[in-house]
N, C-alpha and C positions, 0 to 999 in steps of 0.2 A: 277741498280747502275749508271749507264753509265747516263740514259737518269736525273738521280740527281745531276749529276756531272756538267753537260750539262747548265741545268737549275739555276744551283747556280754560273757559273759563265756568263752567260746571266744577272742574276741579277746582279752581282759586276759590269759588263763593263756598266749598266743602270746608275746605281748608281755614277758611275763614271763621266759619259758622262755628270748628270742631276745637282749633287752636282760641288760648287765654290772650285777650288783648293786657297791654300794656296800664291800659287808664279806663276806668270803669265810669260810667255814667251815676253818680250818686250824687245829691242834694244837700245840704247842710241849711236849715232854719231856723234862726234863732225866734226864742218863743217867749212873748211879752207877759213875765210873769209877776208883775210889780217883787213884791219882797219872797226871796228863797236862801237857802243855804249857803251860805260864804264860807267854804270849807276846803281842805284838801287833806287825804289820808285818812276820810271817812266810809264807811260802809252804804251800800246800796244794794235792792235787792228787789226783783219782780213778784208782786202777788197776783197773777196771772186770771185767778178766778175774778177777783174784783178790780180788776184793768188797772194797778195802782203801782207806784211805784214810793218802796218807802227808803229813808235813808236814815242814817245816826252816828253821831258823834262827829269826831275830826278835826283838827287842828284850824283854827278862826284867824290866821293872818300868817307872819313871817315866823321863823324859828325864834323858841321864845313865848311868842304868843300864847293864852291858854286856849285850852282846848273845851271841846263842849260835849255834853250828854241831851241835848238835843236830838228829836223824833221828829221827821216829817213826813209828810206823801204826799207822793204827786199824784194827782188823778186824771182820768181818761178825759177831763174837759180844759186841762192843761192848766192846772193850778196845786199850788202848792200850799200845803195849812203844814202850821206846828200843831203839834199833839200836846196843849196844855197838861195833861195828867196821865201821864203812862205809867201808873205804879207807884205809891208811896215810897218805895227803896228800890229803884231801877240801877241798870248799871251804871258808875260815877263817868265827869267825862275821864275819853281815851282816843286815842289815835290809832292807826296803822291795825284796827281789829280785822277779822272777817268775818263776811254772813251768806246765810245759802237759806231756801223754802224747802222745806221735804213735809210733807202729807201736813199742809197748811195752817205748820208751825216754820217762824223764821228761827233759827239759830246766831247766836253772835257770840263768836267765838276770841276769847285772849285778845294782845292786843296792848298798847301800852300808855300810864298814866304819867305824864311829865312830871308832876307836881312842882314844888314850890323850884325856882331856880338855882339850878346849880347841885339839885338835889341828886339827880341821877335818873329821877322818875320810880314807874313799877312797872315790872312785865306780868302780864297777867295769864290764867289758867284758868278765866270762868268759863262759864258757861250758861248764858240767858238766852230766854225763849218771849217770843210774842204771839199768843194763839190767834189768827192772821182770821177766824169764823167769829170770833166776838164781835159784838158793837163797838167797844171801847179798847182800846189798845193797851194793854197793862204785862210791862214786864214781870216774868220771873224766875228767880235764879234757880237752876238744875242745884240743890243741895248736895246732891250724893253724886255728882260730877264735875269731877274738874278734867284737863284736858290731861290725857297720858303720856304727852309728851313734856309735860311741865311749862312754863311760861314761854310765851312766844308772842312777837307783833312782826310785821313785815310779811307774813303770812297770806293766801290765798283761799278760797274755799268756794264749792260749788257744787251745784246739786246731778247726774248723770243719771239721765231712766227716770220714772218714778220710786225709787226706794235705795236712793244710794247717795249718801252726802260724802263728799271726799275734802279735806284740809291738805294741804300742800304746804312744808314750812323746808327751811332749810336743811330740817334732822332726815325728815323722809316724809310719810304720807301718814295720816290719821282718819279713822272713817267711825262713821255712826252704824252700827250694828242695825238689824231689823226688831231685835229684842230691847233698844236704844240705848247699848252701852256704850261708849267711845274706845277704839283700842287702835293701839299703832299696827298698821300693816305695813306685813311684809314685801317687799317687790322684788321683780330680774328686771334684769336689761340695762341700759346705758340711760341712767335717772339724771336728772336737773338736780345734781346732788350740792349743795355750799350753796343754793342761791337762795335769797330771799328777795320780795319785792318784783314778783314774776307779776304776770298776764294769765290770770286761768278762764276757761271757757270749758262746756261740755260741746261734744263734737259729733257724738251719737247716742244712742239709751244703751251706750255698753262702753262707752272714752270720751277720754277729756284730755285738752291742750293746755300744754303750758310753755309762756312765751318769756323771754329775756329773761333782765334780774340781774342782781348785783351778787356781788361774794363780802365777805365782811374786811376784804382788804380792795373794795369799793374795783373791782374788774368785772366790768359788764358783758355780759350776754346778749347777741341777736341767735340763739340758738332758740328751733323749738320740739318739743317733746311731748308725746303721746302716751297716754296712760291706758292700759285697756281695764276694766274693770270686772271684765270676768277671770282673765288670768291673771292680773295686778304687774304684766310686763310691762316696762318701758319701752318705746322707740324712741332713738331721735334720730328727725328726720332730716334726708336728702334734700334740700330744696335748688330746684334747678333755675331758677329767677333769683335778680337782685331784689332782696328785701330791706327790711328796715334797719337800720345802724343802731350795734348793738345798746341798751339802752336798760333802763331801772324803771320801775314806778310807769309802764303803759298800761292802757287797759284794752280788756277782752270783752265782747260781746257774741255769741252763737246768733248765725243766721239761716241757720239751713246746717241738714246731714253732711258733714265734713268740713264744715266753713265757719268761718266767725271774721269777724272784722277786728284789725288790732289797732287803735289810736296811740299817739301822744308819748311821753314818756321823758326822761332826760340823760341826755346824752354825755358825754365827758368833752370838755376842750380842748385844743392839743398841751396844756399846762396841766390839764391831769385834772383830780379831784379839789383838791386846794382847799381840804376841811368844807366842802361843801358850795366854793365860791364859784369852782368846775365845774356845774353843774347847768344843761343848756338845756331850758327847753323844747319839747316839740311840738309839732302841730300836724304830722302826716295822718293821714289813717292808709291803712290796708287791708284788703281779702286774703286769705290763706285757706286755698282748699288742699286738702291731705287725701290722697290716695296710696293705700299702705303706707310705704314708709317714705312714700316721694311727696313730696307737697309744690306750690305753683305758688307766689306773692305777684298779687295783682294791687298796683297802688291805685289810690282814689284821687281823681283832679276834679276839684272844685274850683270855682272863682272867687268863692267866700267861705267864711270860715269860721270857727273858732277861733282862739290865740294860741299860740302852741303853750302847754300846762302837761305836769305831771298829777299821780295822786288822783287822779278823777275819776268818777264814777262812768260805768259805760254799760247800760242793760234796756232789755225788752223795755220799751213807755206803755206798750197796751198790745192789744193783740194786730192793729193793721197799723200803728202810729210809727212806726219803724223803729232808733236807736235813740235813747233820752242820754246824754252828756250833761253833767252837772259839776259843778266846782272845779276843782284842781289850785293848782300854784307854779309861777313860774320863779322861781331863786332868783330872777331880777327886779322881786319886789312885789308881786303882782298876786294877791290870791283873789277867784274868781266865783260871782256867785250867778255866772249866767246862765240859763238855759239850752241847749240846743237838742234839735231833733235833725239825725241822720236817717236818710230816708235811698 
């Protein structure tokens, strides 16, 4: 009886050990950094060699608001400086661009300038670099490249492996060559095709996720999808867990071989979009790990938190500082220039 007793719960504590729980032990700290970023719909990006985290541009308040061509970084002692002088003619401000680090140049990719009200704005096709080995931080514009897919913002980008930058826009997929020329790739499979304002993340040194997203007749996605980068096929994947509600504007951060953490985003109300008044924000975060084409959402229960905010930044802080969360906006008014470290 003894040695069945034994044996059954040897089984339960296997079982335990092998099966994904439901709520994950993670941390959220917010991190006292007198004055930072007040932004949402700005770009962020890891420079890994010099533990730093830098960001630019982004929309400074509620729709309407102008936007800014503001440089900052965060550093490994948890403080934030602006970049007084980054280039005599850097990029002007812009909102909703993308940026990714490939061989320790940042890239910032299209992206759109509101201009004066009512104007309609500009979507853009640049393409500026920050040589991330200088002292001083100084934009400059790739001349003999614009982006090949033509103007684009709502856009994602990120870097997979050491030598593979991928963009992600609603047309299809854009990549930087080894020779660094930008050209549209081709893909198979079942793509995140009409969505803009996805979640991207790299997943391995050869795929990359992408999460939610909106269509331009504002119908959200909680679907997610697998890029592989050596055959350029899509999966999307099986998930056998309840995950996140479908959702626009969350963000993605890689933690590990097959995993990434997805925060925030804004969700629809049962009244719809309502030109933008629909718009609810959140505040969950979750794990998604991806096995083939099956993946597992593990949510994160904290006791404290951020605010729930879309449009936020979510990337590496430093090499052991866990997850840097910076800015966002929630459409009930609220845009945020707090700090926080998910750990």
């Amino acid at each position: 009886m003894m040695k069945s007793v034994a044996k059954l719960l040897c089984c339960l504590l296997l079982l335990f050990l092998l099966c994904p729980t439901t709520a994950l032990a993670w941390t959220w700290t917010a991190v006292p950094v007198g004055k930072a970023p007040r932004v949402s719909g700005h770009v962020a990006a890891t420079d890994a060699k010099k533990d730093r985290v830098i960001v630019f541009g982004g929309l400074t308040g509620n729709a309407g608001s102008p936007c800014t061509d503001q440089l900052w970084t965060f550093s490994d002692n948890k403080e934030w400086s602006l970049v007084k002088n980054s280039g005599s003619s850097g990029p002007g401000p812009r909102m909703y661009s993308a940026a990714a680090v490939l061989h320790d140049t940042l890239y910032l990719v299209g992206g759109w300038d509101p201009g004066a009200p009512k104007s309609g704005g500009t979507f853009l096709d640049e393409i500026w670099t920050l040589d991330l080995t200088a002292e001083n931080l100084e934009w400059k514009k790739e001349e003999s490249n614009t982006l090949p897919c033509g103007p684009v913002s709502r856009h994602a980008a990120c870097t997979v492996g050491d030598d593979t930058l991928v963009v992600h826009t609603f047309r299809g997929v854009v990549v930087l060559t080894s020779d660094g020329e930008w050209k549209e790739q081709e893909t198979s499979g079942e793509a995140p095709e009409g969505l803009s304002m996805c979640a991207m993340s790299p997943l391995t040194d050869t795929s990359l996720l992408v999460f939610g997203g909106s269509t331009q007749t504002q119908q959200l996605s909680a679907d997610a999808f697998v890029l592989d980068t050596k055959t350029w096929e899509w999966t999307k994947l099986d998930c056998s867990s309840a995950g996140p509600s479908p959702r626009a504007s969350p963000s993605a951060a890689h933690i590990g071989d097959n995993q990434c953490v997805i925060f925030g985003g804004a969700s629809l109300g049962d009244g719809g979009y309502q030109g933008g008044a629909g718009l609810q924000a959140q505040g969950d975060a979750w794990v998604l790990t991806v096995d083939g084409s099956k993946c597992v959402w593990e949510k994160i229960e904290t006791s404290n938190g951020p605010k729930p905010r879309l449009a936020a930044s979510l990337c590496s802080a430093s090499s052991d500082s866990g997850l840097l969360l910076q800015g966002g906006w929630d459409p009930a008014g609220e845009t945020f220039e707090d700090t926080w470290i998910l750990q």
